[in-house]
C-alpha positions as CSV (number, residue, x, y, z in Angstrom):
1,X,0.0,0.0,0.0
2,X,1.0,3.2,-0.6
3,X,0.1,6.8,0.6
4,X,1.3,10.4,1.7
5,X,0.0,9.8,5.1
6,X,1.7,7.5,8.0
7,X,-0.6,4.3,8.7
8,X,-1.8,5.9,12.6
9,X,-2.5,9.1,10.9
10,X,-4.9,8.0,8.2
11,X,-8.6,7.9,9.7
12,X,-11.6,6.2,8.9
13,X,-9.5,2.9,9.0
14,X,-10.5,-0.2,11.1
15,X,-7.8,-0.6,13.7
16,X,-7.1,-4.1,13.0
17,X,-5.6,-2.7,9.4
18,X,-4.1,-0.1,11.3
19,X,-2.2,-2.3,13.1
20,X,-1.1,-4.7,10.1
21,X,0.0,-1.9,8.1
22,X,1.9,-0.5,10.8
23,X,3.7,-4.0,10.7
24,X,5.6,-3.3,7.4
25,X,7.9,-1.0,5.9
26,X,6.8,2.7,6.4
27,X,9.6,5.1,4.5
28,X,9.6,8.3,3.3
29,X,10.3,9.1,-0.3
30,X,11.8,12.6,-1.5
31,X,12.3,13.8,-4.3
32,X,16.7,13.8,-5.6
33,X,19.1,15.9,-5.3
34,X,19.4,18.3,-8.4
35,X,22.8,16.8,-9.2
36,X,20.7,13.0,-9.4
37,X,17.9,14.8,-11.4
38,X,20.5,16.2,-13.9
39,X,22.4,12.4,-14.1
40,X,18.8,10.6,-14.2
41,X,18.1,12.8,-17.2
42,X,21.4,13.1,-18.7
43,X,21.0,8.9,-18.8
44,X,17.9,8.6,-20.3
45,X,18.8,11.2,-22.8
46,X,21.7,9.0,-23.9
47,X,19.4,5.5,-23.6
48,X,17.0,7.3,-26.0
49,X,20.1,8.2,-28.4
50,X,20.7,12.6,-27.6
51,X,23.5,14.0,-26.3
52,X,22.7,16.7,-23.7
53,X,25.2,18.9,-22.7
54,X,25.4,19.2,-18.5
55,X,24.6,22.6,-19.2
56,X,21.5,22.1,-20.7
57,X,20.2,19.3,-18.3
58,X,20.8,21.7,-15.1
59,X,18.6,24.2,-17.4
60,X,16.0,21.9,-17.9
């Protein structure tokens, strides 16, 4: 399951589910680092056959 909301703080759920989804993993997931974004994009820009200068993939 996923949401934006921690497993306690969602309402209108029975307890019992509470508790089993409280059992598992609860993480949570931000967004990368511009310098990730850039490499991300500067990857799939070479997967899909364009050549993006550095330059350009901080501007975008």
């Amino acid at each position: 399951m996923t949401s934006d909301t921690f497993p306690k703080e969602i309402t209108g759920l029975d307890n019992r589910l509470i508790s089993r989804f409280g059992w598992g993993l609860t993480v949570a997931i931000e967004p990368p680092e511009l310098e990730m974004r850039v490499a991300i994009l500067l990857k799939k820009a070479s997967l899909s056959g364009y050549t993006l200068s550095e330059a350009v993939a901080f501007f975008i």
